[in-house]
C-alpha positions as CSV (number, residue, x, y, z in Angstrom):
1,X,190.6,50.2,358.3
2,X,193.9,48.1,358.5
3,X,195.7,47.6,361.6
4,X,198.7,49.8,362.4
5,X,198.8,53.1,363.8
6,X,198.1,54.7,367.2
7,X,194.4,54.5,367.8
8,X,192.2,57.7,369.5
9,X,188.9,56.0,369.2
10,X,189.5,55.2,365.7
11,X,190.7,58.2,365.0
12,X,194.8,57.2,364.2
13,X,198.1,57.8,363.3
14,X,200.4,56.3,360.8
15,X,204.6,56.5,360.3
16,X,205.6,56.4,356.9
17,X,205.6,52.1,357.4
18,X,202.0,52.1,358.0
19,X,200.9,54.5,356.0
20,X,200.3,51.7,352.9
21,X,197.9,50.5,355.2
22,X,195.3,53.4,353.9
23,X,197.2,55.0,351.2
24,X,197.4,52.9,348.0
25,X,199.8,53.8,345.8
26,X,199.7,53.3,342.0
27,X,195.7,52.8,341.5
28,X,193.1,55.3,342.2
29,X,191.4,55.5,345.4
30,X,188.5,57.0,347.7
31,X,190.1,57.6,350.8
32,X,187.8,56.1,353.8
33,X,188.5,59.0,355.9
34,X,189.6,62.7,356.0
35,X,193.3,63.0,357.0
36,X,196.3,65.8,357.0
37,X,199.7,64.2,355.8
38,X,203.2,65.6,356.8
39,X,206.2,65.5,354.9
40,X,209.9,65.9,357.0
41,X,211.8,64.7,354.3
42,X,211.2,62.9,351.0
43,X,209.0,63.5,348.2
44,X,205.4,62.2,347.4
45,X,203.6,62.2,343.9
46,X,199.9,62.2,343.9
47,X,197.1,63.5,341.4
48,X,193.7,64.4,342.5
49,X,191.1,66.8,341.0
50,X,193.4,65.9,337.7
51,X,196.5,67.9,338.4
52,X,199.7,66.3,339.7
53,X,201.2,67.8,342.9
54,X,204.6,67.1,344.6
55,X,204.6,67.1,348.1
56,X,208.2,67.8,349.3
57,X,209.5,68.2,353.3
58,X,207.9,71.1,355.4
59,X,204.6,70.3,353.1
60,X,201.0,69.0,354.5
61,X,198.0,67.8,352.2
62,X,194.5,68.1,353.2
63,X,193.1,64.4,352.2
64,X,189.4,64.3,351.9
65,X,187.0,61.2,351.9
66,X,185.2,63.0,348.8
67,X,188.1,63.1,346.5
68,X,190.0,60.4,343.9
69,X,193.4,60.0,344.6
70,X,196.2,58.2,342.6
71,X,199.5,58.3,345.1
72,X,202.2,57.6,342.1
73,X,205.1,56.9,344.4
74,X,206.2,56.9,348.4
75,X,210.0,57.7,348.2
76,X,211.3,54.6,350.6
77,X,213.6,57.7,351.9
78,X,210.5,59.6,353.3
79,X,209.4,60.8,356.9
80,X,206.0,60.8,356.5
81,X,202.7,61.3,359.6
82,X,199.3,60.5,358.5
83,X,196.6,61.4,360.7
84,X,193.3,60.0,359.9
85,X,189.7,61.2,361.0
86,X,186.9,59.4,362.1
87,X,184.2,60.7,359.8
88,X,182.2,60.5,363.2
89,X,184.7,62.2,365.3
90,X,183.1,65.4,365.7
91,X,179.7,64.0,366.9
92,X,181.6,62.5,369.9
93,X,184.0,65.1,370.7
94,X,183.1,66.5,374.1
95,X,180.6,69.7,374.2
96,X,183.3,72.5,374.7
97,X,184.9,71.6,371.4
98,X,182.4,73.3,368.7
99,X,181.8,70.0,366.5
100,X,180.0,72.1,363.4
101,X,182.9,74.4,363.1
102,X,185.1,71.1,362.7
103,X,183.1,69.7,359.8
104,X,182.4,73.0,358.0
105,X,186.2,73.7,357.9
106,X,186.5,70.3,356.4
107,X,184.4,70.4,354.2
108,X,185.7,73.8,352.7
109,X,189.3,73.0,352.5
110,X,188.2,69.4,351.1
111,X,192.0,69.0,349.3
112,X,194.4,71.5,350.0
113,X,198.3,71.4,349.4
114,X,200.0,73.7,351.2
115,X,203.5,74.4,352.3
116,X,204.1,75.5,355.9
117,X,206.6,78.0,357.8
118,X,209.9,75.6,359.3
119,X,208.3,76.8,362.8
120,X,205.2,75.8,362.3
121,X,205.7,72.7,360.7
122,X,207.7,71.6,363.7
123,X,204.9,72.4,366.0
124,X,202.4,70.1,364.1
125,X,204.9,66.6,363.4
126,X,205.6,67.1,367.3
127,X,202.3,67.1,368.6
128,X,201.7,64.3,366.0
129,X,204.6,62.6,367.1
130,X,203.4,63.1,370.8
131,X,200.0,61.5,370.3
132,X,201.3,58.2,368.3
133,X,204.7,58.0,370.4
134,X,203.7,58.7,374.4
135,X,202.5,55.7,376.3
136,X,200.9,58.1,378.3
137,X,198.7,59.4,375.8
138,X,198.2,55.4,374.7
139,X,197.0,55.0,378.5
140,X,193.2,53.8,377.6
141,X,192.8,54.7,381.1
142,X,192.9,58.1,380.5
143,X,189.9,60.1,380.4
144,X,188.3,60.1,376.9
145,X,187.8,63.9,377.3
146,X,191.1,64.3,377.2
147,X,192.2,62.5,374.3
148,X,189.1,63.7,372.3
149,X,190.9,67.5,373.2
150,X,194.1,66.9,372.2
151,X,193.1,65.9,368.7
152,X,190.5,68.6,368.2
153,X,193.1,71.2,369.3
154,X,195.4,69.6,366.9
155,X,192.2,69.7,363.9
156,X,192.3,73.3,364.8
157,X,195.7,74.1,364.2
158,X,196.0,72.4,361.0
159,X,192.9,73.9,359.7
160,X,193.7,77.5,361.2
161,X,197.1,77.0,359.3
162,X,195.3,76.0,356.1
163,X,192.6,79.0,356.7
164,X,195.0,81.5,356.9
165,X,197.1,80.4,353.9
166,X,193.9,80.4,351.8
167,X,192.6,83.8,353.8
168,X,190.1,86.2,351.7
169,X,190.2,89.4,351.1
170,X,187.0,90.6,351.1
171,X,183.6,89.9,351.6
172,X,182.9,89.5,347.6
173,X,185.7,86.8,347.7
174,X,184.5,85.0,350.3
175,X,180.8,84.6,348.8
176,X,182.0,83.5,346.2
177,X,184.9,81.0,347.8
178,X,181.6,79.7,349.3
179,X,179.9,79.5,346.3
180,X,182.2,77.7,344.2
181,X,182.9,75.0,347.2
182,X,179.6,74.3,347.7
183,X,178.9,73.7,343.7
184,X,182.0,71.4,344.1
185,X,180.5,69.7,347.3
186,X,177.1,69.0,345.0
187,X,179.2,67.8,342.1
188,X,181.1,65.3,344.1
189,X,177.7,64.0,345.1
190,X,175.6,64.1,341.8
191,X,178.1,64.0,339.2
192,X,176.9,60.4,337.9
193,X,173.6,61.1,337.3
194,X,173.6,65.4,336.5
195,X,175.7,67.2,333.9
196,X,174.4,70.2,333.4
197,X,175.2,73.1,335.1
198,X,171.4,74.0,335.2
199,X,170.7,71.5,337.5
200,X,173.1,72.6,340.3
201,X,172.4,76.3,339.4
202,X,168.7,75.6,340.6
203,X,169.8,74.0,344.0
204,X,172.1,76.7,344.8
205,X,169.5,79.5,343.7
206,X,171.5,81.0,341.1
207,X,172.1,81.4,337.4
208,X,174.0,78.6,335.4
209,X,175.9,81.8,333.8
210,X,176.3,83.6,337.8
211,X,177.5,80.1,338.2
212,X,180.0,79.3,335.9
213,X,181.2,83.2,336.4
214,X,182.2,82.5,339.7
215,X,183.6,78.6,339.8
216,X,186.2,80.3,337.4
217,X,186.8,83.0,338.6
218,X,187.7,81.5,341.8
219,X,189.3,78.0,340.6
220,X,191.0,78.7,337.5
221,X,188.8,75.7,335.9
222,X,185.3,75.9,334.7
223,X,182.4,74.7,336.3
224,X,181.9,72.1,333.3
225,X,185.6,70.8,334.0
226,X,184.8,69.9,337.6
227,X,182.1,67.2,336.5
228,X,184.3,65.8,333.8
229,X,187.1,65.4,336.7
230,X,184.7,63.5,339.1
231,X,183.4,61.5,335.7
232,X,186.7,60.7,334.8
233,X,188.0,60.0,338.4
234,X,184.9,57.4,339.1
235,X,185.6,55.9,335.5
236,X,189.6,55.1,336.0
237,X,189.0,54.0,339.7
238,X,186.3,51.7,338.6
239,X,188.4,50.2,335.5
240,X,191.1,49.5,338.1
241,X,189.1,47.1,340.3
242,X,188.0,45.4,337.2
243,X,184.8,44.4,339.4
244,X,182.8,45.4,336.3
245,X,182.8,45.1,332.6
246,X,183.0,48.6,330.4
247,X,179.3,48.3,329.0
248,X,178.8,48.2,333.3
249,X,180.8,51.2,334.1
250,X,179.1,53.4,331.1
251,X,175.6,52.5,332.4
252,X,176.9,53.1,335.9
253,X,178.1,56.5,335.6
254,X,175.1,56.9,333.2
255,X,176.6,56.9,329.2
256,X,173.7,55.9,326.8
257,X,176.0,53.5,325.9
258,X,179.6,52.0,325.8
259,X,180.5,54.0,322.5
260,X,179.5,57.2,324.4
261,X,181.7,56.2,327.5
262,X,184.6,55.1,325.3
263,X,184.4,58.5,323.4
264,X,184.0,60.1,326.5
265,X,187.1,59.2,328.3
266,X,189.5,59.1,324.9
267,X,188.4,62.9,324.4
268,X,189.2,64.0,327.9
269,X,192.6,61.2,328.4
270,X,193.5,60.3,325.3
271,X,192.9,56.5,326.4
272,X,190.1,54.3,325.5
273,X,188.3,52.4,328.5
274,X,190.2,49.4,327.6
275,X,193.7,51.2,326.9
276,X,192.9,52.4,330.3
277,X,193.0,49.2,331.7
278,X,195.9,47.8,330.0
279,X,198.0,50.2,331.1
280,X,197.0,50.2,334.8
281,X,197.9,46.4,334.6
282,X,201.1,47.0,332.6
283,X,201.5,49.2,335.8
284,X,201.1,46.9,338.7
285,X,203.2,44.4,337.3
């Protein structure tokens, strides 16, 4: 992690100045860390899971460690917090603060755009604004206890805000809510190596048709489309660092070959691994 921010046990907080410091803009990217952004004013363009959102004032993004992100553009005009997460956080918070129910609610709202009430809204950036601004709260003196509350009751007002804007309304729904995220949680972990649905069907104890019933009916895409995304993602993020040549990249994310890849990525972007590239440096420069 780069330096700016206020610091919680390296758990922080970035203004909009700092926030370059763990956002890049204008290249894929795995965030290091979970994170909710705020945006007072201004506008902010970013793609993940292959759509392209706007985030515009009174608006919060959920920013998970599991998901690509390609931030287009930070509006020099904008008002932006950033609070990051430890991905260890919970396992030190102090006992009264239940630590699974933190991760769990994570993990189900992994990337989550929502727009927020005026009222509310307020009552996050100032507590927010509190935390990064207030010497007091800067006081390394202070009991860690006490800081390690303050964030988690800050964790649990974003994520009730989030829970309630995405509430269920029945039991059905919410199996199958579950469902679908954990199929998305597998994918985002064996993507490179499994592409059929049969093998994630089998590790949640399902059918591959139950399966691809319910990832629609609940996302909107199909269960196929989720591991094209994460292919896709891995491949543009990994032509970007140019760390690795294309015939590297296909065997990483497990082509049979470079042909395959290049077919592969010109069906689903209509770009070629190396007009891919070209274009990303055409980009930057």
């Amino acid at each position: 992690m780069k330096k700016g921010g206020s610091q919680f046990d390296n758990t922080k907080i970035y203004s909009t100045k700092e926030i370059t410091n763990v956002i890049k803009v204008g290249t894929p990217f795995y965030p290091k860390s979970t994170g909710f952004l705020l945006v007072r004013e201004g506008e902010i363009k970013v793609t993940y899971d292959f759509e392209d959102h706007i985030i515009t004032p009174n608006e919060g993004i959920l920013i998970s460690r599991n998901v690509i992100y390609e931030f287009h553009e930070i509006e020099e005009s904008a008002d932006l917090l950033l609070l990051v997460i430890d991905n260890d956080f919970q396992l030190r918070a102090p006992l009264q603060i239940n630590r699974i129910d933190i991760a769990q609610k994570i993990r189900m709202y992994r990337c989550v755009h929502v727009l927020l009430t005026t009222k509310k809204f307020n009552h996050y950036w100032q507590l927010l604004s509190l935390l990064k601004e207030d010497d007091l709260l800067r006081n390394p003196v202070l009991d860690i206890n006490f800081r390690h509350n303050i964030i988690s009751a800050i964790l649990y007002l974003l994520l009730d805000g989030i829970e309630k804007l995405a509430s269920l309304q029945s039991t059905d729904e919410s199996k199958s809510k579950r469902l679908a995220l954990d199929y998305i949680k597998l994918v985002s972990t064996h993507f490179r190596e499994h592409r059929h649905l049969s093998f994630y069907a089998d590790k949640l104890s399902i059918t591959s048709k139950h399966l691809s019933e319910t990832v629609k009916k609940v996302t909107g895409k199909t269960a196929k489309e989720f591991i094209n995304i994460s292919l896709i993602d891995e491949a543009r993020l990994l032509l970007s660092e140019r760390k690795h040549s294309i015939a590297e990249i296909a065997y990483m994310l497990n082509f049979s070959d470079q042909f395959s890849f290049s077919k592969f990525l010109k069906r689903h972007t209509n770009m070629s691994p190396t007009q891919f590239m070209e274009y990303q440096n055409n980009k930057n420069t």
